[in-house]
C-alpha positions in Angstrom: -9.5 -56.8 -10.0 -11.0 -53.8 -12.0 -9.0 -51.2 -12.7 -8.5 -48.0 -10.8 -9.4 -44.7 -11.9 -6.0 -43.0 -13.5 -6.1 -39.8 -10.7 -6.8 -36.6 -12.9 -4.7 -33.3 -12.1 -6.7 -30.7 -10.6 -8.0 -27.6 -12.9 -4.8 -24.6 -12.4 -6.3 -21.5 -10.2 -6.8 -17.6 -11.4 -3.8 -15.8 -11.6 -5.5 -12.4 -10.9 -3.4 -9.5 -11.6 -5.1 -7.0 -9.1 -4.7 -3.0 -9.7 -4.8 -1.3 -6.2 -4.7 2.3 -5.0 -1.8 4.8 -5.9 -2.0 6.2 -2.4 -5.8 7.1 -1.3 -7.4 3.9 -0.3 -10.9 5.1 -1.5 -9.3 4.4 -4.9 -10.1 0.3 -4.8 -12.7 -1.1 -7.3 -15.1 -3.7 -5.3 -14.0 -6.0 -7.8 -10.6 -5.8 -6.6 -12.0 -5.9 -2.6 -13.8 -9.1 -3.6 -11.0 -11.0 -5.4 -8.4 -10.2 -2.2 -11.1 -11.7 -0.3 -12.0 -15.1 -2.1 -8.4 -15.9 -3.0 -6.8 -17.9 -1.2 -3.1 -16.1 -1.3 -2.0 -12.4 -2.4 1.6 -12.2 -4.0 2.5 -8.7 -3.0 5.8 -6.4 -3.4 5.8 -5.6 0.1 3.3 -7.7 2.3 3.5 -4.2 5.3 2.1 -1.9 2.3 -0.7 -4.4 1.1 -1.5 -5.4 4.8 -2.9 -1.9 5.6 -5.0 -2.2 2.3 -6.4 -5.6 3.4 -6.9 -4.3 7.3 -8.5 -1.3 6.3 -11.0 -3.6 4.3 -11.6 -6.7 6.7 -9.7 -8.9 4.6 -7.4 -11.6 6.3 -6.5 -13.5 3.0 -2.7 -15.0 3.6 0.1 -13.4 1.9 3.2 -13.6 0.6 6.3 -11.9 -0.8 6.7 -11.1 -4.2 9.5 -8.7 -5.6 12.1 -7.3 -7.8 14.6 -9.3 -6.0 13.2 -12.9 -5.2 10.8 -12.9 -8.4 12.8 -15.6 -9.8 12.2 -18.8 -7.2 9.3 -17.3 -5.7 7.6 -17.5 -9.1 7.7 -21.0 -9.0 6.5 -21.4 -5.7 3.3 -19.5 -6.8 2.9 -21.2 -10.2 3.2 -23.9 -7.8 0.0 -23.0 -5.7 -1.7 -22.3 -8.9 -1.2 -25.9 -10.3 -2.4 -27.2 -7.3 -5.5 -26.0 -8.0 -5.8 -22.5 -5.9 -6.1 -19.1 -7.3 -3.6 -16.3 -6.4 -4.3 -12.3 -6.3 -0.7 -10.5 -7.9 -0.4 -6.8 -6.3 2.1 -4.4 -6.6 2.7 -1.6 -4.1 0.7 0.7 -5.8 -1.3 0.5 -9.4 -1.1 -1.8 -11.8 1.4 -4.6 -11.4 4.0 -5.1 -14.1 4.2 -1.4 -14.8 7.9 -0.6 -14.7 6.8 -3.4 -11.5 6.9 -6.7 -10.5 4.7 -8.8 -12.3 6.0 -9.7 -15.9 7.9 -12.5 -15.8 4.8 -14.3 -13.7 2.4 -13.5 -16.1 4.3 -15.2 -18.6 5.6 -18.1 -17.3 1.8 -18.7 -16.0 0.2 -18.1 -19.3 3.2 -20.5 -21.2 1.9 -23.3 -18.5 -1.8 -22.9 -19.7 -2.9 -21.2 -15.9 -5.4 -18.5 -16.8 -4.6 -15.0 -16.0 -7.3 -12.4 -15.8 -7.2 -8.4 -15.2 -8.9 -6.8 -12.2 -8.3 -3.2 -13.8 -8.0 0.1 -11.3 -5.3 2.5 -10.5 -2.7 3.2 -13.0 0.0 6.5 -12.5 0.7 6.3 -16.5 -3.2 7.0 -16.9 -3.4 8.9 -13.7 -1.0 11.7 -15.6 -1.8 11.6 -18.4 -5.7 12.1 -17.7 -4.4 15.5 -16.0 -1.8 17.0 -17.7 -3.9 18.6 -20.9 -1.4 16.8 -23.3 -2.4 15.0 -26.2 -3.9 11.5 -25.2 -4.5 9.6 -28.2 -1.3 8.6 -28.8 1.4 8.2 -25.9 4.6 6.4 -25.5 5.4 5.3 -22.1 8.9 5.2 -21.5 9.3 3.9 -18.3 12.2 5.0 -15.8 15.0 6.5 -17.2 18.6 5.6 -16.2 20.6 6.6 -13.8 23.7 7.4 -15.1 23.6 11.0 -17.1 25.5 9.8 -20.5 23.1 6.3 -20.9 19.9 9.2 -19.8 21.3 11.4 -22.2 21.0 8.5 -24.9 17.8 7.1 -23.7 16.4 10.6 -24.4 17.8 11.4 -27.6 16.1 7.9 -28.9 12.9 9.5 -28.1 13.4 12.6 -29.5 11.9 12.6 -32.4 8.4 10.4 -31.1 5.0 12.4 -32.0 3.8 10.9 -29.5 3.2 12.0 -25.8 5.8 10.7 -23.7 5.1 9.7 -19.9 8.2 8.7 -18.1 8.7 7.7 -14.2 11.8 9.9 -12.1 13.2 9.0 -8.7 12.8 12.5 -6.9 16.8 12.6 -6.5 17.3 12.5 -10.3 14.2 14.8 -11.5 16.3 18.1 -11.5 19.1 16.9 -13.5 16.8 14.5 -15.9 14.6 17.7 -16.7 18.1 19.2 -17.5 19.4 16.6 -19.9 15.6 16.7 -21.4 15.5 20.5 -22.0 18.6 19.9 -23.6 17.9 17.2 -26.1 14.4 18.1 -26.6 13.9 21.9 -26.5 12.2 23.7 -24.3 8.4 21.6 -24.6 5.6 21.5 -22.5 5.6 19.4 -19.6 3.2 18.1 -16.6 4.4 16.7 -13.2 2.9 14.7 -11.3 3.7 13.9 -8.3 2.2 11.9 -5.1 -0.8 11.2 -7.3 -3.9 10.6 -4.7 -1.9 11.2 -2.0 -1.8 14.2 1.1 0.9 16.3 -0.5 -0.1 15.5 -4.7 1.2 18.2 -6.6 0.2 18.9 -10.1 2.2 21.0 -12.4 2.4 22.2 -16.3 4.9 25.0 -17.9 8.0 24.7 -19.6 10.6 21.9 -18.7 12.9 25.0 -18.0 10.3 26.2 -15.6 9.6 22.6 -14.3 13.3 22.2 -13.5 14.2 25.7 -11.7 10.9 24.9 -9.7 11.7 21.8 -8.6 16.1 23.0 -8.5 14.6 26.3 -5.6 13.5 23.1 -3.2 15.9 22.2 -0.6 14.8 18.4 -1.3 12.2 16.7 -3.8 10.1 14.1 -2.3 7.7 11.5 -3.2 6.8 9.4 -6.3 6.7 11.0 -9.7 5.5 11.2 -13.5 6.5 13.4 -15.6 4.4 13.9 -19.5 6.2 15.7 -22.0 4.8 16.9 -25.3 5.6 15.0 -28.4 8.0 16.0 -31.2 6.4 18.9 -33.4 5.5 18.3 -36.7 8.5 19.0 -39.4 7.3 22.4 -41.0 7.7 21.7 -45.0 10.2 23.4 -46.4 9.0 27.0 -48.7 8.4 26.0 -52.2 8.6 22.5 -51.8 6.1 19.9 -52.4 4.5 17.5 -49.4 3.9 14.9 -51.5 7.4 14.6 -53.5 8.7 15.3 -49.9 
């Protein structure tokens, strides 16, 4: 008898790593429409918040779960979709997963297993702020979300203090008052912007001092919403009178 054919494993799908809108849905590329539509799943932090995307647009793709919590084993499951052949659209609840969001740890383990992953660029809040504020853009540090706690914030700060760089860091709303605090107090009194509810009904942008930032924000009976705060970068050193830059 001849010998059969050795069955060959099928080509892995398209990990797609979709950005999608902050808050106004008008902010979706059609590159982005088209990809939800075509794939044949969409890994999403919270399927209620992508499903109103995905009405709003006609598209009936399946989804499923995808978050801080269950990332782990639901990884695999997905890597296992994409071995089988099927590509997968990776959302986050708004912008551009991975950012200080779900997404790393998928991205990796599906690039280590040779399944290609491809950007579908969009909405970003990091680029969102810092397009607004007026700071310096050509070098920024994103610093992701402080923590919690005020003596590890405290720390987290002071190791940025002396950065040249623009710094764009995300706040809860029920922390803002007393990071700006702990910021105006390890950094001086710089220049910030807030942003806050980028794209959204109530978006609020604002730029002053961090000590006018924080007795704004302190008058409110509540803050609400999602925020970004860019602060100015360390100032140059001033040389010291009568002594030479270059043996400095």
């Amino acid at each position: 008898m001849p010998d059969r054919p050795e069955a060959t494993a099928p080509a892995p799908g398209t990990l797609y790593v979709v950005a999608t809108p902050l808050g106004n849905l008008e902010d979706v590329t059609l590159r982005a429409l088209r990809v939800l539509r075509e794939v044949p799943l969409v890994a999403c932090e919270d399927t209620r918040r992508t499903g109103k995307l995905l009405q709003a647009n006609g598209i009936t793709t399946a989804t499923t779960s995808y978050y801080e919590h269950n990332e782990r084993w639901k990884g695999g499951r997905i890597l296992g979709v994409l071995r089988e052949g099927r590509s997968v659209a990776l959302v986050s609840d708004a912008g551009t997963p991975g950012i200080s969001d779900p997404g790393y740890r998928l991205v990796r383990d599906a690039r280590s297993a040779g399944i290609p992953v491809v950007p579908v660029p969009g909405a970003s809040a990091v680029v969102a702020a810092l397009s607004a504020s007026g700071l310096p853009t050509d070098r920024f540090l994103f610093v992701g979300f402080l923590p919690a706690r005020a003596a590890a914030r405290r720390r987290a700060i002071e190791e940025v203090s002396a950065e040249r760089a623009t710094l764009v860091l995300y706040e809860s709303p029920v922390r803002v008052v007393d990071a700006l605090a702990d910021m105006g107090e390890v950094l001086g009194d710089r220049e910030p912007f807030l942003c806050r509810e980028a794209t959204k009904i109530h978006e609020e942008y604002v730029r002053g001092r961090l000590s006018e930032l924080r007795a704004r924000l302190a008058s409110r009976n509540a803050v609400r919403g999602e925020i970004v705060l860019v602060v100015e970068g360390a100032p140059e050193r001033p040389v010291a009178p009568g002594k030479d830059p270059v043996a400095l």
